[in-house]
N, C-alpha and C positions, 0 to 999 in steps of 0.2 A: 618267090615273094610277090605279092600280089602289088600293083599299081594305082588300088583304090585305096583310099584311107577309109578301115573300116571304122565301126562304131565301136564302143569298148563293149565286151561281153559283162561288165559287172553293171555298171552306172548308163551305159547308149549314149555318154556324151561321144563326139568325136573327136577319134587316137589325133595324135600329132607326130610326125615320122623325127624317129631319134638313130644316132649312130651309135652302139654301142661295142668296142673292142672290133673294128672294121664291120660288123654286123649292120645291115638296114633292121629297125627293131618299130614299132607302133608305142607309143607311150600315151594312155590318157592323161590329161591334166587336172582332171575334177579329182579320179580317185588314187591315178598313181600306179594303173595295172600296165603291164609290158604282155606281150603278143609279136609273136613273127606276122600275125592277121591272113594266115593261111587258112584259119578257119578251123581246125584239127586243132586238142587242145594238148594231144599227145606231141605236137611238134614244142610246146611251149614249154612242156617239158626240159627242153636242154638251154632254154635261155639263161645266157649271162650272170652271173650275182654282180651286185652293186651296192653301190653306200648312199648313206646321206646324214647328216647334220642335223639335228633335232633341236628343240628351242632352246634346250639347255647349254646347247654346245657338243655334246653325244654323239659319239660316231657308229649307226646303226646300220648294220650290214642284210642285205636283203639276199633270197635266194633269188633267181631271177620272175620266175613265178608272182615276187613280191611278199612272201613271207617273210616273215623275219628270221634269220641263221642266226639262233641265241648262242650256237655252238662258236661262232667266225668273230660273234658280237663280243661276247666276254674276253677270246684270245687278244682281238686287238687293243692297243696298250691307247688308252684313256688318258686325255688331260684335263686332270682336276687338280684345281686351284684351292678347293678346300673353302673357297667361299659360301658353300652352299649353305640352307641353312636344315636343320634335322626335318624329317616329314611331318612328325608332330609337335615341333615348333619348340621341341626341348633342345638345350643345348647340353646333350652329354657329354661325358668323358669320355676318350675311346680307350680302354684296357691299354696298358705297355707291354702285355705277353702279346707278339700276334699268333699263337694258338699253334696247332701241329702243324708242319713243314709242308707245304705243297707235296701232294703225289706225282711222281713223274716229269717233277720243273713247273707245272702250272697249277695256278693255285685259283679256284673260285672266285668269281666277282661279282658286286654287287652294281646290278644295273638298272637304270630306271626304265619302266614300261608302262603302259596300260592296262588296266586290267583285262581286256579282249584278247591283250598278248599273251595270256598264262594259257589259253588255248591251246596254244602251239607246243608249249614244254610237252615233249614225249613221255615221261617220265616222273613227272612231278618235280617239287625243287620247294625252296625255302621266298615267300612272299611277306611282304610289309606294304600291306595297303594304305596309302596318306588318310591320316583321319582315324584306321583304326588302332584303338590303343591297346589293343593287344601286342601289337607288337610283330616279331616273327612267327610266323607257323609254316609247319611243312602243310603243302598241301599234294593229294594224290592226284587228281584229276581236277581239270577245267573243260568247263562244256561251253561254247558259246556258238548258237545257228541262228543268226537271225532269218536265213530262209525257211527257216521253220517254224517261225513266225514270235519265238520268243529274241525279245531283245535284251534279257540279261546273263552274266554270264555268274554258269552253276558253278560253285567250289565248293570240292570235297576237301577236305580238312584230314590231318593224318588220324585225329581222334573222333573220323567219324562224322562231325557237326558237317552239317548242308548246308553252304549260305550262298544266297543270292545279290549278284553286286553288278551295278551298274558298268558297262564296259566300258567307260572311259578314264575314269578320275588314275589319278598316276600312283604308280606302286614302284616297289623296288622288287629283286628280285635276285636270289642265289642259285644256279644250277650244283644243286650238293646232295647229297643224303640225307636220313634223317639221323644218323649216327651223330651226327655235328651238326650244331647251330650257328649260322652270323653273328657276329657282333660287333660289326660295321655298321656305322647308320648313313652312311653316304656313299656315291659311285668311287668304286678300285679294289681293292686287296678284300675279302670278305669276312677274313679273320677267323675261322671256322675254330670253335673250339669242343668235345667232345660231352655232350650231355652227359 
């Protein structure tokens, strides 16, 4: 472990030295990146995961990297109050079937993210972006580089349509199939019922 405080590799402001799990660890505070600051980005690799608390009250679980672990995020069990209010401002009903049985004890959740976060889904999953009224779509792919000098992020749509959406404004989001749709409009249980 090096004795200098380096600069962060994303943003150049300067890291700040954190402990993490007996670890000496580098954390920027501008953007939030972790680094053992040996300089090798292959050592960064095995750093810690961690959490943190979102404005909502969201318990968002990170890889140590600082990606988000949407897999760690969904399992852990969410306190919601139910106060929230629907993303497009309706107040639905939510169905009294909650939909087929969870596979395997765990049952999809629905989480709130940003739109830059749907980059990271492997896989695709079920999105509800605030504001659109469409509502849910599966979507297959998300592209977001801004060192590639584009700064929105591309979504493919399971029916093909290409759209382009600014990466920040807040969406929800299901890790599921396309076999089943949510129809949950708030963070917890996703209610997956079979198209």
């Amino acid at each position: 472990m090096t004795s200098v405080t380096p600069a962060c590799a994303e943003c150049a402001a300067i890291t700040e030295r954190i402990e993490v799990e007996g670890e000496q660890l580098f954390r920027c505070p501008a953007c939030g990146l972790r680094t053992y600051g040996t300089g090798d980005e292959d050592d960064d690799q095995d750093l810690p995961s961690y959490s943190e608390v979102d404005e909502n009250g969201a318990v968002i679980i990170y890889h140590g990297n600082c990606e988000p672990d949407f897999e760690a995020t969904a399992e852990y069990p969410q306190d919601d109050d139910g106060d929230e209010d629907d993303p497009d401002g309706d107040d639905q009903e939510e169905p009294d079937d909650p939909g087929p049985a969870p596979v395997g004890g765990w049952e999809p959740q629905v989480r709130d993210v940003r739109v830059k976060d749907l980059a990271y889904a492997l896989t695709g999953g079920w999105v509800w972006i605030y504001g659109d009224g469409e509502g849910w779509r599966f979507f297959t792919s998300a592209i977001y580089d801004p060192d590639a000098g584009d700064t929105t992020v591309t979504i493919t749509y399971s029916d093909s349509e290409v759209v382009r959406e600014d990466p920040w404004p807040q969406a929800r989001m299901v890790h599921a199939g396309p076999e089943a749709i949510p129809t949950a409009s708030r963070p917890g249980p996703a209610r997956l019922v079979i198209r």
